[in-house]
CHARMM-style PDB file with segment names, atoms N, HN, CA, C and O in Angstrom:
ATOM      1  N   UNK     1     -13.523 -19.513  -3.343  1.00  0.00      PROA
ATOM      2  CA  UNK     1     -12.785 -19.899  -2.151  1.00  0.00      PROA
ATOM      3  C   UNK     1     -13.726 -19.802  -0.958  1.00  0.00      PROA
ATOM      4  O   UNK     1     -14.519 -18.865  -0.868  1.00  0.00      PROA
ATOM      5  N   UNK     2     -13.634 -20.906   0.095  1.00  0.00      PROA
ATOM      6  HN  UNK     2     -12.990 -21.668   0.022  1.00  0.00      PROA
ATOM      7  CA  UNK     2     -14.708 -21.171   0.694  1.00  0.00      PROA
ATOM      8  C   UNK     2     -13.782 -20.446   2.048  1.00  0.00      PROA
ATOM      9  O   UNK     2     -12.571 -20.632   1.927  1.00  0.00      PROA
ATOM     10  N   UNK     3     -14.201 -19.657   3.297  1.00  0.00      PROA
ATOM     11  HN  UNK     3     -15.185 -19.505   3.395  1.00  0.00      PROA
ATOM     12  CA  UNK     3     -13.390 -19.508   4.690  1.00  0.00      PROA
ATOM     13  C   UNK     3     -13.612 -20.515   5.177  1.00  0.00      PROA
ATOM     14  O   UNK     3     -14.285 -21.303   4.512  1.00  0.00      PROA
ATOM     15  N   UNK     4     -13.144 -20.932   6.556  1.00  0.00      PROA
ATOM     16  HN  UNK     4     -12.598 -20.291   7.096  1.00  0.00      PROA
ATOM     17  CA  UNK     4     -14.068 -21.919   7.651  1.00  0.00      PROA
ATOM     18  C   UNK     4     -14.420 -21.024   8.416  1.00  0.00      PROA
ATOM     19  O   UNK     4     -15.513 -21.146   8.968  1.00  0.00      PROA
ATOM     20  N   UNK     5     -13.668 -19.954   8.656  1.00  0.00      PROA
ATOM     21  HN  UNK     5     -12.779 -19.855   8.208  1.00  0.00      PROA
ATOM     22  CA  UNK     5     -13.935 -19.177   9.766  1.00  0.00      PROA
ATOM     23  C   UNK     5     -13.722 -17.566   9.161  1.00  0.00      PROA
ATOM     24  O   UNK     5     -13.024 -17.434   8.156  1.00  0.00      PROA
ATOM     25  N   UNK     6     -14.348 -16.346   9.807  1.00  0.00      PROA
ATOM     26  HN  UNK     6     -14.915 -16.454  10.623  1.00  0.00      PROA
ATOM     27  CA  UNK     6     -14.133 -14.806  10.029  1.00  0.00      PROA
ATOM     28  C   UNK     6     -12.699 -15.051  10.138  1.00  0.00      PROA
ATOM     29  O   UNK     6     -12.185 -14.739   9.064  1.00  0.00      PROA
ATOM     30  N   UNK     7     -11.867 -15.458  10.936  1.00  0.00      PROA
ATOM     31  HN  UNK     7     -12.285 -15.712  11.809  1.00  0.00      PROA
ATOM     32  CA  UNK     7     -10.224 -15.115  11.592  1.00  0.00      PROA
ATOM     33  C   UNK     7      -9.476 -15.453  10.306  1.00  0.00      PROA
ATOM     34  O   UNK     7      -8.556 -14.772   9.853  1.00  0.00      PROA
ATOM     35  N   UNK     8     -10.063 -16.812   9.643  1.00  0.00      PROA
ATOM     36  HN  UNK     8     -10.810 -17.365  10.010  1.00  0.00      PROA
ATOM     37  CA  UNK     8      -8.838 -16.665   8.454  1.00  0.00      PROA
ATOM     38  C   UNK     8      -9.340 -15.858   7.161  1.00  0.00      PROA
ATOM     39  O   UNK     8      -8.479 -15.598   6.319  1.00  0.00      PROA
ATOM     40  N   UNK     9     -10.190 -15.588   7.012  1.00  0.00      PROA
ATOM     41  HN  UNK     9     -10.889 -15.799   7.695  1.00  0.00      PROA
ATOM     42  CA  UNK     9     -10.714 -14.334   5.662  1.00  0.00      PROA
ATOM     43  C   UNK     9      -9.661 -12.903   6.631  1.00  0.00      PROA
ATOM     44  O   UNK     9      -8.624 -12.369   6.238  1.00  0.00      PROA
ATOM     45  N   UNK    10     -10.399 -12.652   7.882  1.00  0.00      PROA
ATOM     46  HN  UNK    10     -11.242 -13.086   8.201  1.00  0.00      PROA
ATOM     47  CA  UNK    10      -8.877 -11.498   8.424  1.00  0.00      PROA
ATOM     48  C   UNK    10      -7.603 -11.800   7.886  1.00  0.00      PROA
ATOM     49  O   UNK    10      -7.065 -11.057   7.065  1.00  0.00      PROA
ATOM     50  N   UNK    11      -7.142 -12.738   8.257  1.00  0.00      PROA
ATOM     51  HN  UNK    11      -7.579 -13.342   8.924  1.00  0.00      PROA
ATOM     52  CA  UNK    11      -5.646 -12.905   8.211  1.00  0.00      PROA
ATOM     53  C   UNK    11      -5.292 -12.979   6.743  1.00  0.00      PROA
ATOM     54  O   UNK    11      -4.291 -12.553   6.167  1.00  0.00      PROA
ATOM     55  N   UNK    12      -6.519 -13.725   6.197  1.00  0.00      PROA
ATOM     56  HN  UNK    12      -7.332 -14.071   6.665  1.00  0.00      PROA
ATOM     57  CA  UNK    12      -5.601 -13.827   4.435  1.00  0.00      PROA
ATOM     58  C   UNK    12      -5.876 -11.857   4.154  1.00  0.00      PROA
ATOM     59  O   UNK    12      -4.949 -11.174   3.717  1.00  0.00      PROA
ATOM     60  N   UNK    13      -6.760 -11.462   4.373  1.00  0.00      PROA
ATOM     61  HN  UNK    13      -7.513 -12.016   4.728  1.00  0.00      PROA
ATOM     62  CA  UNK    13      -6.922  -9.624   4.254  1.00  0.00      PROA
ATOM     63  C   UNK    13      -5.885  -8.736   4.396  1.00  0.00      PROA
ATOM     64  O   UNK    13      -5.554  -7.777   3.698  1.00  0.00      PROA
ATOM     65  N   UNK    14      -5.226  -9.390   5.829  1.00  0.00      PROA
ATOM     66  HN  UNK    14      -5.494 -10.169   6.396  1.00  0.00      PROA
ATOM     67  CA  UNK    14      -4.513  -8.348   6.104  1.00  0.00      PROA
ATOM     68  C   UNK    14      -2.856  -8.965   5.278  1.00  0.00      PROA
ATOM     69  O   UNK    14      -2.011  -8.075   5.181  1.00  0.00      PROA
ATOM     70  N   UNK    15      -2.529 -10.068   4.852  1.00  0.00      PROA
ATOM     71  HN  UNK    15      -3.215 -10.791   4.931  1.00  0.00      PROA
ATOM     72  CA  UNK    15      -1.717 -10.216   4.198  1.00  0.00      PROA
ATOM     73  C   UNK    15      -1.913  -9.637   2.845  1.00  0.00      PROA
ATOM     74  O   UNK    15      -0.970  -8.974   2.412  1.00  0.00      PROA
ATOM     75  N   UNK    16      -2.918  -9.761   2.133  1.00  0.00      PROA
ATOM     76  HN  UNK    16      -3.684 -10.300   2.484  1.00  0.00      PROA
ATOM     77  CA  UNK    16      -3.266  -9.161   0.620  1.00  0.00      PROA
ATOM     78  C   UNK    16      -3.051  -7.856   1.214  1.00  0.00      PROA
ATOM     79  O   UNK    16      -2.459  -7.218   0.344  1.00  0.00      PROA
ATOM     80  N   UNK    17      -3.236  -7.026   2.360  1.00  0.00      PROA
ATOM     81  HN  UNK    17      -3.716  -7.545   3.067  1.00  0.00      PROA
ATOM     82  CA  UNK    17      -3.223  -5.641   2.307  1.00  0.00      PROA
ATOM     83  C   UNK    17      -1.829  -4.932   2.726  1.00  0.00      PROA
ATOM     84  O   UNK    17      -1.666  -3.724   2.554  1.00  0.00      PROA
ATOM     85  N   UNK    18      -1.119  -5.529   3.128  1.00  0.00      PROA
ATOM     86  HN  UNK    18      -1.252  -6.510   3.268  1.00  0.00      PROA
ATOM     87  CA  UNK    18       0.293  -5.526   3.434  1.00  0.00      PROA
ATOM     88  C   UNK    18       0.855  -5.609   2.546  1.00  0.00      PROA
ATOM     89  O   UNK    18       1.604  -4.675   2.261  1.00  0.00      PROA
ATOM     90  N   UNK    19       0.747  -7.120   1.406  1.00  0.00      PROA
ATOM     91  HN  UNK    19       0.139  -7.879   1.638  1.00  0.00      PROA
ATOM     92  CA  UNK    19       1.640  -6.982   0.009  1.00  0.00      PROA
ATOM     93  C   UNK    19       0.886  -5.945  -0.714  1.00  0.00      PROA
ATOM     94  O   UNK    19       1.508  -5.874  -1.774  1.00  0.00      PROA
ATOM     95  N   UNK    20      -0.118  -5.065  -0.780  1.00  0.00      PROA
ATOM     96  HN  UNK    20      -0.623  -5.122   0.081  1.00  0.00      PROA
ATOM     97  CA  UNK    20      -0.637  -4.302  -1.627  1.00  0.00      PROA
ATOM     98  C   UNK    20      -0.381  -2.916  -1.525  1.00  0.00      PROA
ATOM     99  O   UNK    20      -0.567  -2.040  -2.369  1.00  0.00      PROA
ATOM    100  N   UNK    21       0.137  -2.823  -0.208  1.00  0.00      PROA
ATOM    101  HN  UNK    21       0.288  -3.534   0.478  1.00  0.00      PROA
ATOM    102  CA  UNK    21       0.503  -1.294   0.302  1.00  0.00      PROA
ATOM    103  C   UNK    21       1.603  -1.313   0.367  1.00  0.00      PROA
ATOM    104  O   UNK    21       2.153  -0.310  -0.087  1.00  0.00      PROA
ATOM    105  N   UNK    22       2.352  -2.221   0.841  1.00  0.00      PROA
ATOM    106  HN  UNK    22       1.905  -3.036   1.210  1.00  0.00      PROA
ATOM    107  CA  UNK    22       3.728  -2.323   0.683  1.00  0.00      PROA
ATOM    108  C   UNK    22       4.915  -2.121  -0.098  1.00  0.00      PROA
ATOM    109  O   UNK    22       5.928  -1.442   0.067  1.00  0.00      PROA
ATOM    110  N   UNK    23       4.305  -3.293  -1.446  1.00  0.00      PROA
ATOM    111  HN  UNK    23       3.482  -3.845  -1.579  1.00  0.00      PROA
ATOM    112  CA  UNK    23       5.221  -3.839  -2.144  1.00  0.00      PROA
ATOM    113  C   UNK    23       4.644  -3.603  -3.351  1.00  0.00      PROA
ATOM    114  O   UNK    23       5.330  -2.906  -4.098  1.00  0.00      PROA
ATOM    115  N   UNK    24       3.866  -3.874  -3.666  1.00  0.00      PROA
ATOM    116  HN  UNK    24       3.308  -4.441  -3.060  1.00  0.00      PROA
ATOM    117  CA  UNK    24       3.408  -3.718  -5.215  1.00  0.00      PROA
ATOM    118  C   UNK    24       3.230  -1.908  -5.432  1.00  0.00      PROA
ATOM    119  O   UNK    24       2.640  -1.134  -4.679  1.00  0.00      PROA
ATOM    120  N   UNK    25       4.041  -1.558  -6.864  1.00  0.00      PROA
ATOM    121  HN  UNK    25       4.521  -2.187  -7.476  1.00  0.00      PROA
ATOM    122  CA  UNK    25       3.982  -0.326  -7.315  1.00  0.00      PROA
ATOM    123  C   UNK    25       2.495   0.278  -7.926  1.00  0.00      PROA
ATOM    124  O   UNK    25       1.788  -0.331  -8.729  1.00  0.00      PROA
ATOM    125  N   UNK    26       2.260   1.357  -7.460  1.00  0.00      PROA
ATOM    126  HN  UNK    26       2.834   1.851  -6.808  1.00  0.00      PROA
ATOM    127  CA  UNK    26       1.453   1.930  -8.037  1.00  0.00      PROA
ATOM    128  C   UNK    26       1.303   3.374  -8.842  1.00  0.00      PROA
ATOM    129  O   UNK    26       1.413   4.380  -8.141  1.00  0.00      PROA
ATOM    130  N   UNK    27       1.024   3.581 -10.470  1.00  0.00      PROA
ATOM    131  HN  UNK    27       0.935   2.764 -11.040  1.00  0.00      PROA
ATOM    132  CA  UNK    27       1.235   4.230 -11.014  1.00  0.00      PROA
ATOM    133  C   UNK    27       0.989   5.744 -11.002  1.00  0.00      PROA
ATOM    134  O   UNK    27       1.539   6.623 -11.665  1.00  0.00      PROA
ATOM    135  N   UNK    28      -0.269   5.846  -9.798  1.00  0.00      PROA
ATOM    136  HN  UNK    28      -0.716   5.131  -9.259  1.00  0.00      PROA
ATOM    137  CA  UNK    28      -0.479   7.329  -9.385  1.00  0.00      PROA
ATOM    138  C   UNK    28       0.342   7.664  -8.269  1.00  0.00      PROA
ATOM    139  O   UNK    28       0.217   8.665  -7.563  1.00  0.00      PROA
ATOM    140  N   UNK    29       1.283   6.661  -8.144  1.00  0.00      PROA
ATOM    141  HN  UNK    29       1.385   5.848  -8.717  1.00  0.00      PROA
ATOM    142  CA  UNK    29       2.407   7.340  -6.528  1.00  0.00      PROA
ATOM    143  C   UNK    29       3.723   6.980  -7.872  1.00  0.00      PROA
ATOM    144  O   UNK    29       4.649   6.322  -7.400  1.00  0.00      PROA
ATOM    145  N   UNK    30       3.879   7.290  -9.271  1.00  0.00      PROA
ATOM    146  HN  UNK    30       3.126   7.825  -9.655  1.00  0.00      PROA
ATOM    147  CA  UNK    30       5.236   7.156  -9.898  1.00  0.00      PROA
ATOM    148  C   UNK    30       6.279   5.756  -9.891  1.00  0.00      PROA
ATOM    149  O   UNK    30       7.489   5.534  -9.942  1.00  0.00      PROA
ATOM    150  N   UNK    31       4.949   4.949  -9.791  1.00  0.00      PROA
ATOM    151  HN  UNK    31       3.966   5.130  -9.750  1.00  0.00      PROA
ATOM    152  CA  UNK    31       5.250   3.245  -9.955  1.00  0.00      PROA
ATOM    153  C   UNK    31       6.281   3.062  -8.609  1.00  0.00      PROA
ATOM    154  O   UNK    31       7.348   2.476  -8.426  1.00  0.00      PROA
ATOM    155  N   UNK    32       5.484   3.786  -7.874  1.00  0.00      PROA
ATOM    156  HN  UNK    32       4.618   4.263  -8.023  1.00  0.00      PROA
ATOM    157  CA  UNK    32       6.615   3.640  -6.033  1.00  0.00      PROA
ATOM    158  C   UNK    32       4.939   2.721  -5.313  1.00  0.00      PROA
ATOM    159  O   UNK    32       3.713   2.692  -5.428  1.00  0.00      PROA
ATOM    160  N   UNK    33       6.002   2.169  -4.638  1.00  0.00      PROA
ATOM    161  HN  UNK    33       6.998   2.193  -4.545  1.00  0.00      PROA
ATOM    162  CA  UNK    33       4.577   1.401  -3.780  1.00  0.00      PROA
ATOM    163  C   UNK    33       4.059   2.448  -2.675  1.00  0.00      PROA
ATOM    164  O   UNK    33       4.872   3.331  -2.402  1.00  0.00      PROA
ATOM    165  N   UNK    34       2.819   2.480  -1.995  1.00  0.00      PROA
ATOM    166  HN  UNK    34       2.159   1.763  -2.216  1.00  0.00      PROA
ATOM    167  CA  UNK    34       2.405   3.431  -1.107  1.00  0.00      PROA
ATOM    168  C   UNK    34       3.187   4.045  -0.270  1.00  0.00      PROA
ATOM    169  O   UNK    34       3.308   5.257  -0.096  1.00  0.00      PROA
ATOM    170  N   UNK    35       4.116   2.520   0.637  1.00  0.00      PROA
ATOM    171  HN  UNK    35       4.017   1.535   0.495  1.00  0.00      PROA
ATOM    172  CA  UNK    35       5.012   2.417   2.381  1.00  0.00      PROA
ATOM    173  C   UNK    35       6.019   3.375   1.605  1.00  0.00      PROA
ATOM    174  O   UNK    35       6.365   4.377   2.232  1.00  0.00      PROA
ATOM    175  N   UNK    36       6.588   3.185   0.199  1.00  0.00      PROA
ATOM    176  HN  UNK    36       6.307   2.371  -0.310  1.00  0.00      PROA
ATOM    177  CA  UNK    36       7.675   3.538  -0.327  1.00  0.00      PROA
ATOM    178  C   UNK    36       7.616   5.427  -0.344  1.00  0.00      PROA
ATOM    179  O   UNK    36       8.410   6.277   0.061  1.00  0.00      PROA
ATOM    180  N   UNK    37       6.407   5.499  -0.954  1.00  0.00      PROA
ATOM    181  HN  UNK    37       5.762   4.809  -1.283  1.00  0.00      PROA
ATOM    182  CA  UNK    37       6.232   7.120  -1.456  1.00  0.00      PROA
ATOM    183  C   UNK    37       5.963   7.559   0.035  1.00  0.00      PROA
ATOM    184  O   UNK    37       6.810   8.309   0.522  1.00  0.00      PROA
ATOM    185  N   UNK    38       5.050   7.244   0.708  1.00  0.00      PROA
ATOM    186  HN  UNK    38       4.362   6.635   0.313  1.00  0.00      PROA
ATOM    187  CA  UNK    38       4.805   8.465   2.330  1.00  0.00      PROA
ATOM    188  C   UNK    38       6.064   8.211   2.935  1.00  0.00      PROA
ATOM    189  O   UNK    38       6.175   8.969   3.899  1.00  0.00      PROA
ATOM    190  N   UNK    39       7.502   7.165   2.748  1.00  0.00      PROA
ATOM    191  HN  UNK    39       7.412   6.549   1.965  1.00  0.00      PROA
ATOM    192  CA  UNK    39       8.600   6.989   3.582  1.00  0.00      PROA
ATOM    193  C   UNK    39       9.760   8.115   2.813  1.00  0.00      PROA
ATOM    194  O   UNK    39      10.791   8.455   3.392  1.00  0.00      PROA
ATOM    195  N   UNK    40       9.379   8.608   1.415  1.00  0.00      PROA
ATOM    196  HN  UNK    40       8.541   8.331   0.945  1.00  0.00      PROA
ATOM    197  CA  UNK    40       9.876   9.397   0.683  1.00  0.00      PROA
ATOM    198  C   UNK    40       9.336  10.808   0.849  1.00  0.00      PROA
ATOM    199  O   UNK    40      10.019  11.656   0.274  1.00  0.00      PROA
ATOM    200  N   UNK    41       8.527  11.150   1.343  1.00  0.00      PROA
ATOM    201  HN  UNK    41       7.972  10.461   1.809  1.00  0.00      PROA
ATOM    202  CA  UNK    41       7.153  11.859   1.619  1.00  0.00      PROA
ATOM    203  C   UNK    41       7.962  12.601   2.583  1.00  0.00      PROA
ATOM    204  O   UNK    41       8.562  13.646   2.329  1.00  0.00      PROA
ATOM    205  N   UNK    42       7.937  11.871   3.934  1.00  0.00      PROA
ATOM    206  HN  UNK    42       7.450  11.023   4.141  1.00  0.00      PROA
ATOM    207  CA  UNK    42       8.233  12.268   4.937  1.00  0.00      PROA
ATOM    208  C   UNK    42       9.667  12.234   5.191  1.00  0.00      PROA
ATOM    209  O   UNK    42      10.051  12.457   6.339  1.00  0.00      PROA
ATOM    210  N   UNK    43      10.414  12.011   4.372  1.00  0.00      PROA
ATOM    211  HN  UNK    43      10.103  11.830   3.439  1.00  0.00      PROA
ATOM    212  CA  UNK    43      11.811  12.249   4.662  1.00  0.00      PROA
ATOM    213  C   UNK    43      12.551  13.457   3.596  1.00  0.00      PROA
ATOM    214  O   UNK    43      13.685  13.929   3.685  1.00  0.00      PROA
ATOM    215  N   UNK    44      11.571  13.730   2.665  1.00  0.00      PROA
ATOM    216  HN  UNK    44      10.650  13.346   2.592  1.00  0.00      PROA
ATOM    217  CA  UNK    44      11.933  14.985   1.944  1.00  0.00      PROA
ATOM    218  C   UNK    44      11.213  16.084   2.294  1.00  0.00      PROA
ATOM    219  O   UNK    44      10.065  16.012   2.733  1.00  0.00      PROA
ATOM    220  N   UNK    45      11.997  17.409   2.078  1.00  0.00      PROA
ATOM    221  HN  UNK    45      12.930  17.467   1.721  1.00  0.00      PROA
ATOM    222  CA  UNK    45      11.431  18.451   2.077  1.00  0.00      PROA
ATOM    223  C   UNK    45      10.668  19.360   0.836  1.00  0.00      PROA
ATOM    224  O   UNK    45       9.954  20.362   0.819  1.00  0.00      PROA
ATOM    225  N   UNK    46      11.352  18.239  -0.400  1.00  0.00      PROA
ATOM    226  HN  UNK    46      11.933  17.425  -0.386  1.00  0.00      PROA
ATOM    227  CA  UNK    46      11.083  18.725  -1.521  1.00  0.00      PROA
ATOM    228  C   UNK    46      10.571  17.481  -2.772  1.00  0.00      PROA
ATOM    229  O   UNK    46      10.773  17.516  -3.986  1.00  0.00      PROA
ATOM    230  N   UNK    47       9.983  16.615  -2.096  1.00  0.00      PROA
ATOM    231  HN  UNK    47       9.819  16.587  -1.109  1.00  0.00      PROA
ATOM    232  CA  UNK    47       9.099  15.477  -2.504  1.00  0.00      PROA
ATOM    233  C   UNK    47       7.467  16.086  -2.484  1.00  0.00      PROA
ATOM    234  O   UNK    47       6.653  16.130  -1.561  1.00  0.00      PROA
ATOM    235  N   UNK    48       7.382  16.500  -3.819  1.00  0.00      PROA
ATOM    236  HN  UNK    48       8.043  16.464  -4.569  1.00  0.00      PROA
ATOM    237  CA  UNK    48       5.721  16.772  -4.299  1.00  0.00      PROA
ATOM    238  C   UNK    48       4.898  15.598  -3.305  1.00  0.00      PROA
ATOM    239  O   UNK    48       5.360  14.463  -3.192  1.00  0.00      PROA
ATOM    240  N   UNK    49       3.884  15.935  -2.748  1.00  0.00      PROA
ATOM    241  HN  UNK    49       3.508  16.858  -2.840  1.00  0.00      PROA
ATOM    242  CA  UNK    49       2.967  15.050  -2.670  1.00  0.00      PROA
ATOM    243  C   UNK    49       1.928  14.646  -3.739  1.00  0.00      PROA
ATOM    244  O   UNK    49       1.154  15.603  -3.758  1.00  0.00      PROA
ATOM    245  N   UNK    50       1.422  13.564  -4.807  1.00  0.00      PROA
ATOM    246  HN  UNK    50       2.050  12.787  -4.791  1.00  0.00      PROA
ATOM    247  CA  UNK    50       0.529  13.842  -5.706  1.00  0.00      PROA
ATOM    248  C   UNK    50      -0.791  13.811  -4.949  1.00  0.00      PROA
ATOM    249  O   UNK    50      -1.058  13.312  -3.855  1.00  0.00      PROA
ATOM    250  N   UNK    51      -1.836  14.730  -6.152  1.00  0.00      PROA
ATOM    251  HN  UNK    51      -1.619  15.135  -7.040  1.00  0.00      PROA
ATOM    252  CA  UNK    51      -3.049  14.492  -5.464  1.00  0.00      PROA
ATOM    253  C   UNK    51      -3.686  14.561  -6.740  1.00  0.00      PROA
ATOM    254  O   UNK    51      -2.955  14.795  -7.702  1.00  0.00      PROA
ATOM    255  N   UNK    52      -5.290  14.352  -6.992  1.00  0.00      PROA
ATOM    256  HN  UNK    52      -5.884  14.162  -6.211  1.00  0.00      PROA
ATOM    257  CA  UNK    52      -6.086  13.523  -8.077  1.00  0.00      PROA
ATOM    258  C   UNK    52      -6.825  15.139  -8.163  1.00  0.00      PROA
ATOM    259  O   UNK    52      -7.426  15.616  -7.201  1.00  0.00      PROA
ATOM    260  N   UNK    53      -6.680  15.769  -9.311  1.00  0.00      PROA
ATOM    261  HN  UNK    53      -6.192  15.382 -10.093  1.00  0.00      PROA
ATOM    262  CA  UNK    53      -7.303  16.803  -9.523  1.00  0.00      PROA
ATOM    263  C   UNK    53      -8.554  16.925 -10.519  1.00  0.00      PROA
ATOM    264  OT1 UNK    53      -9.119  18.008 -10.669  1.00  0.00      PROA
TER     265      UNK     53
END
Protein backbone atom coordinates (compact mmCIF):
# COMPACT_ATOMS: atom_id res chain seq x y z
CA UNK A 1 0.00 0.00 0.00
CA UNK A 2 1.40 3.11 -1.34
CA UNK A 3 0.48 6.76 1.16
CA UNK A 4 0.36 10.04 -0.91
CA UNK A 5 0.94 11.78 2.03
CA UNK A 6 2.35 11.51 6.17
CA UNK A 7 -1.54 12.83 7.16
CA UNK A 8 -3.21 9.82 5.63
CA UNK A 9 -0.67 6.90 6.95
CA UNK A 10 -1.72 9.15 10.53
CA UNK A 11 -5.21 8.90 10.05
CA UNK A 12 -5.39 5.27 8.66
CA UNK A 13 -2.94 4.66 12.27
CA UNK A 14 -4.95 6.16 14.41
CA UNK A 15 -8.10 4.32 13.13
CA UNK A 16 -6.20 0.75 13.21
CA UNK A 17 -5.31 1.98 16.81
CA UNK A 18 -8.68 2.84 18.04
CA UNK A 19 -10.28 -0.46 16.55
CA UNK A 20 -7.29 -2.26 18.25
CA UNK A 21 -7.60 -0.80 21.69
CA UNK A 22 -10.99 -0.52 21.65
CA UNK A 23 -12.76 -3.23 20.22
CA UNK A 24 -10.90 -6.16 19.41
CA UNK A 25 -10.43 -8.70 22.51
CA UNK A 26 -7.35 -9.52 23.86
CA UNK A 27 -6.40 -12.74 25.57
CA UNK A 28 -3.94 -11.40 28.28
CA UNK A 29 -6.79 -8.77 29.48
CA UNK A 30 -9.45 -12.27 29.61
CA UNK A 31 -10.56 -11.84 25.88
CA UNK A 32 -11.88 -8.10 27.18
CA UNK A 33 -10.62 -5.46 24.80
CA UNK A 34 -8.05 -2.91 26.51
CA UNK A 35 -10.95 0.49 26.74
CA UNK A 36 -13.10 -2.52 28.16
CA UNK A 37 -10.68 -3.98 31.02
CA UNK A 38 -9.05 -0.30 32.44
CA UNK A 39 -13.14 0.86 32.24
CA UNK A 40 -13.60 -2.40 34.48
CA UNK A 41 -10.33 -1.59 36.21
CA UNK A 42 -11.35 1.57 37.36
CA UNK A 43 -14.78 1.05 38.28
CA UNK A 44 -14.04 -1.99 40.54
CA UNK A 45 -12.59 -2.25 43.72
CA UNK A 46 -12.07 -5.83 43.39
CA UNK A 47 -11.05 -6.26 39.61
CA UNK A 48 -7.39 -7.96 39.67
CA UNK A 49 -5.28 -5.95 37.50
CA UNK A 50 -3.19 -8.64 35.26
CA UNK A 51 0.42 -8.23 34.94
CA UNK A 52 3.14 -10.49 32.82
CA UNK A 53 5.27 -12.25 35.41
Amino acid sequence: MEFSCVLSWVSLHDHWREDYNGFRPHSSLKDMPPNEYIEKKENSSDFLLLTSS
